[in-house]
C-alpha positions as a Markdown table, in Angstrom:
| # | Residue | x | y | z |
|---|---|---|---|---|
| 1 | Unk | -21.5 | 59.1 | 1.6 |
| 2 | Unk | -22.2 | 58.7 | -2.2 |
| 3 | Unk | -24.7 | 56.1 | -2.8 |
| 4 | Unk | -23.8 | 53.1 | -5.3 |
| 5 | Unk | -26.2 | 51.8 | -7.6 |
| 6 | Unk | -25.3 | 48.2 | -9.1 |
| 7 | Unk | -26.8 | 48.0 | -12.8 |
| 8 | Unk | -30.1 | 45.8 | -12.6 |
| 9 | Unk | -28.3 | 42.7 | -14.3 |
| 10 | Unk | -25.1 | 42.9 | -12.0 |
| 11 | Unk | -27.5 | 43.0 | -8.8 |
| 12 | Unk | -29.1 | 40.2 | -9.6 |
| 13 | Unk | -26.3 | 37.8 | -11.1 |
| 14 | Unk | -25.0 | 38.4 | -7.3 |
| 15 | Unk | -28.4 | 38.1 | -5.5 |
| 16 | Unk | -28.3 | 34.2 | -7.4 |
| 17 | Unk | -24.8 | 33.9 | -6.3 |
| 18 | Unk | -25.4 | 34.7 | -3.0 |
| 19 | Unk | -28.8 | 32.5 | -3.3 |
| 20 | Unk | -26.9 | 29.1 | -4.9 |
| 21 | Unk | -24.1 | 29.2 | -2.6 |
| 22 | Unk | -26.4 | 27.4 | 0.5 |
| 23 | Unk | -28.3 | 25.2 | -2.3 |
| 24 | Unk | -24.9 | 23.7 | -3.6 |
| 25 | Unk | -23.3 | 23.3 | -0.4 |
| 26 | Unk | -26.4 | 21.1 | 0.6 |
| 27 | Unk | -25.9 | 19.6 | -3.1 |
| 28 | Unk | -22.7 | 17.9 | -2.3 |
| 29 | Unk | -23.6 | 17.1 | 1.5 |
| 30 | Unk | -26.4 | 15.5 | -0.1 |
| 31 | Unk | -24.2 | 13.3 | -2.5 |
| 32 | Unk | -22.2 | 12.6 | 0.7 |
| 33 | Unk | -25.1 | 11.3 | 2.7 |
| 34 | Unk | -26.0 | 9.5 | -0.4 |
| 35 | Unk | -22.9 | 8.0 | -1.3 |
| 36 | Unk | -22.8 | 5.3 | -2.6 |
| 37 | Unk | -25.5 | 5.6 | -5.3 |
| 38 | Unk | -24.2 | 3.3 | -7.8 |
| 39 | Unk | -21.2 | 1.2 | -8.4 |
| 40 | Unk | -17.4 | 2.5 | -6.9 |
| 41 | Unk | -14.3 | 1.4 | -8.9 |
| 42 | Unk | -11.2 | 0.5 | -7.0 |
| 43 | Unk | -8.0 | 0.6 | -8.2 |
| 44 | Unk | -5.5 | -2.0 | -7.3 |
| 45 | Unk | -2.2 | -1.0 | -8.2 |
| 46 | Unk | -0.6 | -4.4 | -8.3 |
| 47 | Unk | -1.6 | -7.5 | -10.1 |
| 48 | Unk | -4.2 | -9.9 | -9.1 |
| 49 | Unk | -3.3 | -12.5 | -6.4 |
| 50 | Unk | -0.5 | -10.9 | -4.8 |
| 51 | Unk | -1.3 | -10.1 | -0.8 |
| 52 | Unk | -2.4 | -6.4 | -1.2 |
| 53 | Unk | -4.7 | -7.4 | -4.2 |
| 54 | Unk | -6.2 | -10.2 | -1.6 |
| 55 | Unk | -6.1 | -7.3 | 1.6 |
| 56 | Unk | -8.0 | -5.3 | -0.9 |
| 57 | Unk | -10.8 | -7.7 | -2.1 |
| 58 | Unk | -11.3 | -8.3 | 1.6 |
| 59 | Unk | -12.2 | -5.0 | 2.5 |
| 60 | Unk | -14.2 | -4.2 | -0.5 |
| 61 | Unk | -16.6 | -7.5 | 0.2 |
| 62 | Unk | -17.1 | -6.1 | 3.0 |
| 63 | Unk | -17.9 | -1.8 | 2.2 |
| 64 | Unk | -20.2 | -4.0 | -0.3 |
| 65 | Unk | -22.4 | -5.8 | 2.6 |
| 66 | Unk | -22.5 | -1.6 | 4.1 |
| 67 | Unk | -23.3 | -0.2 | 1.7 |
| 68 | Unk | -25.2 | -2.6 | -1.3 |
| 69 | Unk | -23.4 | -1.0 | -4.2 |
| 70 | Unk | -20.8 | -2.8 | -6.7 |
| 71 | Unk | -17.0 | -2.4 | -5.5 |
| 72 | Unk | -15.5 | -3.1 | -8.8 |
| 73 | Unk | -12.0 | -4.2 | -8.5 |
| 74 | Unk | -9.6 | -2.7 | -10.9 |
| 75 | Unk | -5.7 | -4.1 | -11.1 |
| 76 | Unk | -3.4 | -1.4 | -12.7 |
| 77 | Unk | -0.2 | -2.7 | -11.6 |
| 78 | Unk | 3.9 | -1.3 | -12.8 |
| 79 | Unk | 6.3 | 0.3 | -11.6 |
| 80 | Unk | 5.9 | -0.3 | -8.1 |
| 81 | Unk | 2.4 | 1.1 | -7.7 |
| 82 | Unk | 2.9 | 4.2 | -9.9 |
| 83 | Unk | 1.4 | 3.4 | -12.8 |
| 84 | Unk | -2.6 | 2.4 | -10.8 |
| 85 | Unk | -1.9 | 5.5 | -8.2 |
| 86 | Unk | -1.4 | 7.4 | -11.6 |
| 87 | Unk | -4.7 | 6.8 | -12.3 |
| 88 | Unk | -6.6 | 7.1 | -8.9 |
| 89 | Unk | -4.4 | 10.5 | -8.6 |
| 90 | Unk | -6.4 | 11.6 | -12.4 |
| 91 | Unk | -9.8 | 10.6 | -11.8 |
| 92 | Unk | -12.7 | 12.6 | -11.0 |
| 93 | Unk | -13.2 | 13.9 | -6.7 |
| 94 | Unk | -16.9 | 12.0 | -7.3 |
| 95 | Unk | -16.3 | 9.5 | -4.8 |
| 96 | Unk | -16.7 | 6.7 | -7.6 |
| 97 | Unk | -13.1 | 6.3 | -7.7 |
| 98 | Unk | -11.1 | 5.1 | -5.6 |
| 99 | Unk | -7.8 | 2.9 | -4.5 |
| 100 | Unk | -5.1 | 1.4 | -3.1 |
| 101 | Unk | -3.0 | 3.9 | -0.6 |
| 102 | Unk | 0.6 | 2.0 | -0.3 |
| 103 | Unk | 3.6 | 2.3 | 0.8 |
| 104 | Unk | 4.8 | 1.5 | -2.2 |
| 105 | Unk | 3.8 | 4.3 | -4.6 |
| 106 | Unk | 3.2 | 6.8 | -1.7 |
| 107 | Unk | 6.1 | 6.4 | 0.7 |
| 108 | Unk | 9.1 | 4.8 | -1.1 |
| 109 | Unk | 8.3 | 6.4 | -4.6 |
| 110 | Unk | 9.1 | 9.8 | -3.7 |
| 111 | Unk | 12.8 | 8.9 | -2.8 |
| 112 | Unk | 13.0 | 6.1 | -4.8 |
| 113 | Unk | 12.1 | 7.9 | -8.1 |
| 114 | Unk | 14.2 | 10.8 | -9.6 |
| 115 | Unk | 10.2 | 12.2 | -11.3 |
| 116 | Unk | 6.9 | 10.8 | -10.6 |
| 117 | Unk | 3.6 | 11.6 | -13.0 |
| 118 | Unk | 2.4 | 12.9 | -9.5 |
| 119 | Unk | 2.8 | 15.0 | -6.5 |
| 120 | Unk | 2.5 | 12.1 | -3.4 |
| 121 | Unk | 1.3 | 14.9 | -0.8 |
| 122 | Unk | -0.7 | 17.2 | -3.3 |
| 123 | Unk | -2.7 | 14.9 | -5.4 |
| 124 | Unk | -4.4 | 12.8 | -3.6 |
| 125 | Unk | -6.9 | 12.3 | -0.4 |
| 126 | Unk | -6.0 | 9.7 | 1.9 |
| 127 | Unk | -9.2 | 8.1 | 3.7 |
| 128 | Unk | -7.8 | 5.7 | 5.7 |
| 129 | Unk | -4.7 | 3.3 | 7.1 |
| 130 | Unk | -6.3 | -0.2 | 7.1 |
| 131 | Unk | -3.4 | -2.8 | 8.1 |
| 132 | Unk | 0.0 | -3.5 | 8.3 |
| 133 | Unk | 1.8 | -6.5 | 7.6 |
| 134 | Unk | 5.9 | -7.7 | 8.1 |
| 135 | Unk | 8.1 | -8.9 | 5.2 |
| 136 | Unk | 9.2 | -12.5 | 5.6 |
| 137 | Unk | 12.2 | -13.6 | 3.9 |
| 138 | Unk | 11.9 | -17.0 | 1.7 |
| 139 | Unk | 13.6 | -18.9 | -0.2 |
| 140 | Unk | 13.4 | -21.9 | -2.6 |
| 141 | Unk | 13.4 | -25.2 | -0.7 |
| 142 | Unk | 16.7 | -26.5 | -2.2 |
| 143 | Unk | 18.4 | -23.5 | -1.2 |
| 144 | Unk | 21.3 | -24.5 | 0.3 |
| 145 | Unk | 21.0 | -22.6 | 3.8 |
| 146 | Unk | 18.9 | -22.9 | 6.5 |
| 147 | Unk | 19.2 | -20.1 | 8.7 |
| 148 | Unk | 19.8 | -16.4 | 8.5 |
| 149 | Unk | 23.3 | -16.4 | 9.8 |
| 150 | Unk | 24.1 | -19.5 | 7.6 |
| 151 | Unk | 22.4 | -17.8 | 4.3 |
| 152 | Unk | 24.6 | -14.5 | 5.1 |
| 153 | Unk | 27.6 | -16.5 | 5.6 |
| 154 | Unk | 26.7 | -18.1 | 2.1 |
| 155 | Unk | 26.1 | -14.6 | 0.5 |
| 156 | Unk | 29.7 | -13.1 | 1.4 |
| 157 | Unk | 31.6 | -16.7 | 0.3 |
| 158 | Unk | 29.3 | -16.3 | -3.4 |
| 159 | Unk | 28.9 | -12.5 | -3.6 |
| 160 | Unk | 26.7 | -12.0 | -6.5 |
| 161 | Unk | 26.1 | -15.3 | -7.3 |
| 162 | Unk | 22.6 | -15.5 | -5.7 |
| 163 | Unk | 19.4 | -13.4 | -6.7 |
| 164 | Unk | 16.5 | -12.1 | -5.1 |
| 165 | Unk | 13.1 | -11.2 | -6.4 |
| 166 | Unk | 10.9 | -8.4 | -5.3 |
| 167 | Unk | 6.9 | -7.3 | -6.1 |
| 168 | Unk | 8.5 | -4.7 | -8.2 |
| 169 | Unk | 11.3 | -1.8 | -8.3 |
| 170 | Unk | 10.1 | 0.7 | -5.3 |
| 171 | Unk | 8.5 | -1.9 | -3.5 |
| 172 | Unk | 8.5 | -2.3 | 0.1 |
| 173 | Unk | 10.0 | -5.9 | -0.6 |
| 174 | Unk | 12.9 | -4.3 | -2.7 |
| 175 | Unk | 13.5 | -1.7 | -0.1 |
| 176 | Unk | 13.4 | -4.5 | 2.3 |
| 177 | Unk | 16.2 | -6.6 | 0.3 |
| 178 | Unk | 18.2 | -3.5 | -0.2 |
| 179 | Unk | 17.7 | -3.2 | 3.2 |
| 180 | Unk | 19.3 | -6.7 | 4.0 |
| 181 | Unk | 22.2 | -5.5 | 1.7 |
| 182 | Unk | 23.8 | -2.8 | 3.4 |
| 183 | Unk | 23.2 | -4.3 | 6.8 |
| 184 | Unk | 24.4 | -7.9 | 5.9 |
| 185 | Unk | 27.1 | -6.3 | 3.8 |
| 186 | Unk | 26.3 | -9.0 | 1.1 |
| 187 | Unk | 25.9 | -8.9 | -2.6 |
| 188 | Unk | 22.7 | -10.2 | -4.1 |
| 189 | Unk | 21.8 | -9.7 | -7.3 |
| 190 | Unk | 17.7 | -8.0 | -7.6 |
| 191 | Unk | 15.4 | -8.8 | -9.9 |
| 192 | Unk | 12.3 | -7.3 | -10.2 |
| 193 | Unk | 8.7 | -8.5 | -11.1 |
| 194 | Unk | 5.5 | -7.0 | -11.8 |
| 195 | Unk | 3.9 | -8.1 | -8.6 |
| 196 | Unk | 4.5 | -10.5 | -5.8 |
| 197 | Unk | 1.9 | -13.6 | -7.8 |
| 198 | Unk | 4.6 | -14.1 | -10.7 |
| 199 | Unk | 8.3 | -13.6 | -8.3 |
| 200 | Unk | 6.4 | -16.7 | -6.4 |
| 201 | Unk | 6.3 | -18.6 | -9.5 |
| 202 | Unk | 9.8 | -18.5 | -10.4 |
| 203 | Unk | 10.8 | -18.6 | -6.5 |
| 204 | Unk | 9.1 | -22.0 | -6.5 |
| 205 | Unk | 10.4 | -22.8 | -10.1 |
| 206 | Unk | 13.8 | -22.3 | -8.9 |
| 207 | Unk | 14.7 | -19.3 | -11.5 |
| 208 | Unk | 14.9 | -16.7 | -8.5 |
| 209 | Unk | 16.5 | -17.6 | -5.3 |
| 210 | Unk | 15.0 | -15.8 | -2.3 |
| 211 | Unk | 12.2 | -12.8 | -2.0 |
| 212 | Unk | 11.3 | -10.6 | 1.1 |
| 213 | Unk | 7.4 | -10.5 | 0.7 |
| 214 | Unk | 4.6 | -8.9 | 2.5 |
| 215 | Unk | 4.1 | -12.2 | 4.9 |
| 216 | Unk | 0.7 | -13.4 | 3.4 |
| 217 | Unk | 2.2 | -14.6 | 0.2 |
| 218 | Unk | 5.5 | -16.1 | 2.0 |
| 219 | Unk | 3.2 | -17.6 | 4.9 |
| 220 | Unk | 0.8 | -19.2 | 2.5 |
| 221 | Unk | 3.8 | -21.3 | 0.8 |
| 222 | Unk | 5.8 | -22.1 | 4.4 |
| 223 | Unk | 2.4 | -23.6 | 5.5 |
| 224 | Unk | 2.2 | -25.8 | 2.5 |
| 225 | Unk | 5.7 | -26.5 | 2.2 |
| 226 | Unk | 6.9 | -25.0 | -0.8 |
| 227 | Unk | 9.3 | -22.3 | 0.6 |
| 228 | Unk | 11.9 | -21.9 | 3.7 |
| 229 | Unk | 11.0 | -19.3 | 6.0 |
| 230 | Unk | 14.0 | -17.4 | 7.5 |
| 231 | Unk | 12.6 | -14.1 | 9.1 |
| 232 | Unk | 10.0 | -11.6 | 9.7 |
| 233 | Unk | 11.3 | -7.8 | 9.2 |
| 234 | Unk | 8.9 | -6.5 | 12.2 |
| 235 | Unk | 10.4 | -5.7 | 15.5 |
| 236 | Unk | 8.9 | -8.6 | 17.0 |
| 237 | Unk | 7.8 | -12.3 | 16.0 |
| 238 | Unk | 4.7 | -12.5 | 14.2 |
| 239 | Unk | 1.6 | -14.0 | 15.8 |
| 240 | Unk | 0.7 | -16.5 | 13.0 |
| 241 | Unk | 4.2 | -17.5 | 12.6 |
| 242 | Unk | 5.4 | -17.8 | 16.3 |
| 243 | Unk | 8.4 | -20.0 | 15.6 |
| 244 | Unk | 9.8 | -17.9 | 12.7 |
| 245 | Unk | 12.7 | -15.6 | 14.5 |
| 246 | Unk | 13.0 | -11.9 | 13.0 |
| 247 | Unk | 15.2 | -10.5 | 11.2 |
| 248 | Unk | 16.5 | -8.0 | 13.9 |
| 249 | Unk | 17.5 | -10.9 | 16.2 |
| 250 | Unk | 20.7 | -11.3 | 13.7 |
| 251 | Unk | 21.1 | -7.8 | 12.1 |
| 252 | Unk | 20.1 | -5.8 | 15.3 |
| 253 | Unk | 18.0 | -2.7 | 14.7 |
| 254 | Unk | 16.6 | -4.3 | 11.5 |
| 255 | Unk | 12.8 | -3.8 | 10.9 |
| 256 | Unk | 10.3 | -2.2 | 8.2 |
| 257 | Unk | 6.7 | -3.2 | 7.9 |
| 258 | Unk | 4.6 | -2.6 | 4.6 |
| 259 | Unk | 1.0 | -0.7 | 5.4 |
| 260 | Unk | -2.1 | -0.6 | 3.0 |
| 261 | Unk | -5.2 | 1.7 | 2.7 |
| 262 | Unk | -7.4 | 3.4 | 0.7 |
| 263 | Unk | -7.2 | 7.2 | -1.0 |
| 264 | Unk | -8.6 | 9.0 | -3.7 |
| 265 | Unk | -7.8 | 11.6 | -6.3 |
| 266 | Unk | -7.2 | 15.0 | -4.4 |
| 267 | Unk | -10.4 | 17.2 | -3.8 |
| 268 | Unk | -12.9 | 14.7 | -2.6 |
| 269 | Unk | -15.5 | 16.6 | -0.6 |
| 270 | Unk | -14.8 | 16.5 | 3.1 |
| 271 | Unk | -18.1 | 15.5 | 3.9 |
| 272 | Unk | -17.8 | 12.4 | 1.4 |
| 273 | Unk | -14.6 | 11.6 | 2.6 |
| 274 | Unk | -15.4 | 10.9 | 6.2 |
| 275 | Unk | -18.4 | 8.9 | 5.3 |
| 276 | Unk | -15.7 | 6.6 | 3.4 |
| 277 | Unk | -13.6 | 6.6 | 6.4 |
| 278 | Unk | -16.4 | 5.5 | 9.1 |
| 279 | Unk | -17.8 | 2.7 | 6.7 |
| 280 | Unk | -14.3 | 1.5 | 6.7 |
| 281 | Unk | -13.7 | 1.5 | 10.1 |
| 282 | Unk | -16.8 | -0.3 | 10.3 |
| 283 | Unk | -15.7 | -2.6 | 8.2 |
| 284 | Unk | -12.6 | -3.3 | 10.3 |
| 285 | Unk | -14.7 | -4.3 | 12.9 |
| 286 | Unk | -16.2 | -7.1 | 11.2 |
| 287 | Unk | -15.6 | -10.6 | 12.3 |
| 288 | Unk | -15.5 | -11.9 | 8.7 |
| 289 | Unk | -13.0 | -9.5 | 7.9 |
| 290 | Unk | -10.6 | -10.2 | 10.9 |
| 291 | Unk | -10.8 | -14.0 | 10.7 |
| 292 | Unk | -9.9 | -13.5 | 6.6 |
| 293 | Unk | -6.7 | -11.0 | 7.8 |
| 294 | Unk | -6.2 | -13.0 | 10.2 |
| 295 | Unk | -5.5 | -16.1 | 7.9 |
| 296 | Unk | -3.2 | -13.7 | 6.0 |
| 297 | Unk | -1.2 | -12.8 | 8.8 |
| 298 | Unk | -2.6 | -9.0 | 8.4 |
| 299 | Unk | -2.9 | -6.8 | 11.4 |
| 300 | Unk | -6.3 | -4.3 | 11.2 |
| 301 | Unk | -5.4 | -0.6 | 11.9 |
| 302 | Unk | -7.0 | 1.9 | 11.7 |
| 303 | Unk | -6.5 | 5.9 | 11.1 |
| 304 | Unk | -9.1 | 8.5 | 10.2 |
| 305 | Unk | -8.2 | 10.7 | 7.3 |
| 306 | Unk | -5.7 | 13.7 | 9.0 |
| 307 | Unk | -3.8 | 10.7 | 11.0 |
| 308 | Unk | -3.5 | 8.8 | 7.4 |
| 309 | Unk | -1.7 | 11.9 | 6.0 |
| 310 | Unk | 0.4 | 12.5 | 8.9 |
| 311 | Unk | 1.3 | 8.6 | 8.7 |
| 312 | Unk | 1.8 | 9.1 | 5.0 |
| 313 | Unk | 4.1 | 11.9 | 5.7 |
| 314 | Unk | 6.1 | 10.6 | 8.4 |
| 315 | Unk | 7.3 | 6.8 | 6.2 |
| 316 | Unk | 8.5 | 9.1 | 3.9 |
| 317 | Unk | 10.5 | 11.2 | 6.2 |
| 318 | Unk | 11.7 | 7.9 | 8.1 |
| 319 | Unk | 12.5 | 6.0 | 4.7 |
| 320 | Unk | 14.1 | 8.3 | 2.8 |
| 321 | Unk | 17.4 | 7.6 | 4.3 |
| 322 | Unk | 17.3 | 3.9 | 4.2 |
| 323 | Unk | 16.5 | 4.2 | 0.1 |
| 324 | Unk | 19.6 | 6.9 | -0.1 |
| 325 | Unk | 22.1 | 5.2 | 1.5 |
| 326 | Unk | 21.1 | 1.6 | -0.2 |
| 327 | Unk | 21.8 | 3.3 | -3.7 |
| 328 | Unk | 18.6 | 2.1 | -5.2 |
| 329 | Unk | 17.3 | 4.1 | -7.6 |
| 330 | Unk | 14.5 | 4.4 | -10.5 |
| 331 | Unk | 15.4 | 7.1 | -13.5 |
């Protein structure tokens, strides 16, 4: 056999390649172990005061007692979510970046919208499920129904005559109306909001007349009178609002539930990654943390990083026809 013999140069640019590879994978395991080293921005992509902004701030006091680094809170709301999980999906795989993973922008968009600035399964790296919560359906306290069969009975006597807000177009609380639509066969005219803190202003000012909400918001204003409560959208009654039937005990087979957690662009080191996702569940197991969810009606869960995909994945899938055959639609 003919012997080869690599130039001088050639041999030794691969003896360093074959020398670094080691060194940089224990570079970036490093970086994991060290993570965090300074401050971590995260991106809400709705606007302050709104229930996922709240979930959020929650969670991040807490990764902050873990870990003693700054979790800067960032609120890049529009377009149902796309517009902030634009912007987690573009930043650097450092680790210092990081955001809201909703239901919103990463199950309903990819039906909802006819193009998105992103590709939902391809972009980014989902770290972790950290709750779910139920709609509730409100409405303003004058409204002149009391109960769910009374307000759909309303509805179809006044079709298109009454209005319901929503957190934004794609939105779980839009889906959730739309939702409400096709089953109730009723005709309510949507308008949408950029987040759930300003459709509760005009709910309350009387300008809108009803909202499906993720049941922190809606649950706040029941308690101090400022709403009517009709129905939770889960398949059973909620525990911090016992008395409050849902929605599936008039409309049978009715339920959706909204989900939060946290992801980051695509390519963050694996290593990195499940650090994120054990401080989290840490985190989750916090007694501050589940007496503040608790207050909001939120319900801790939590899935590692492949079962967060798969979850992902599988609201689309389960979704999909519910948008399609409501007609809803974002060009």
């Amino acid at each position: 056999m003919k012997r080869v013999i690599l130039p001088r140069r050639r041999a030794l640019i691969l003896s360093g390649s074959a020398l670094a590879a080691p060194m940089i994978a224990s570079g970036v395991a490093r970086a994991a172990d060290e993570w965090p080293n300074k401050p971590v921005k995260y991106i809400v992509v709705f606007p302050a005061g709104g229930p996922t902004d709240t979930l959020s701030r929650i969670v991040c006091r807490e990764l902050e007692k873990l870990t003693n680094q700054q979790f800067i809170i960032e609120n890049r709301s529009g377009s149902g979510g796309v517009v902030g999980a634009e912007m987690i999906a573009r930043s650097a795989p450092d680790g210092y970046t990081i955001g809201l993973y909703t239901i919103a922008a990463h199950a309903i968009a990819p039906t909802l919208y006819t193009k998105l600035p992103f590709d939902v399964a391809a972009d980014f790296t989902g770290i972790a499920i950290l709750w779910e919560v139920p709609n509730m359906l409100m409405t303003r306290l004058d409204f002149p129904a009391n109960t769910v069969p009374e307000l759909i009975a309303l509805l179809k006597a006044n079709p298109g005559k009454y209005s319901f807000a929503s957190s934004g177009a794609g939105t779980s609380p839009q889906i959730t109306g739309e939702l409400f639509k096709s089953m109730a066969g009723v005709n309510i005219l949507h308008v949408p909001y950029r987040g759930s803190a300003p459709a509760h202003q005009d709910i309350l000012a009387g300008q809108v007349d009803m909202m499906f909400d993720n049941i922190p918001g809606p649950l706040g204003l029941m308690k101090g009178g400022k709403v009517k409560a009709f129905a939770v959208t889960s398949k059973e009654r909620h525990p911090a609002a016992p008395d409050i039937p849902t929605m599936g005990e008039f409309l049978p087979g009715f339920e959706i539930t909204s989900w939060g957690g946290i992801c980051g662009p695509a390519g963050l080191p694996p290593a990195m990654v499940a650090r994120l996702s054990e401080l989290l569940k840490q985190a989750l197991e916090s007694a501050a943390l589940k007496e503040a969810f608790d207050k909001q009606g939120a319900q801790r869960r939590w899935l590692n990083p492949a079962d967060t995909a798969a979850y992902r994945a599988d609201n689309e899938k389960r979704l999909a026809p519910v948008i399609k055959a409501s007609g809803a639609k974002v060009e």
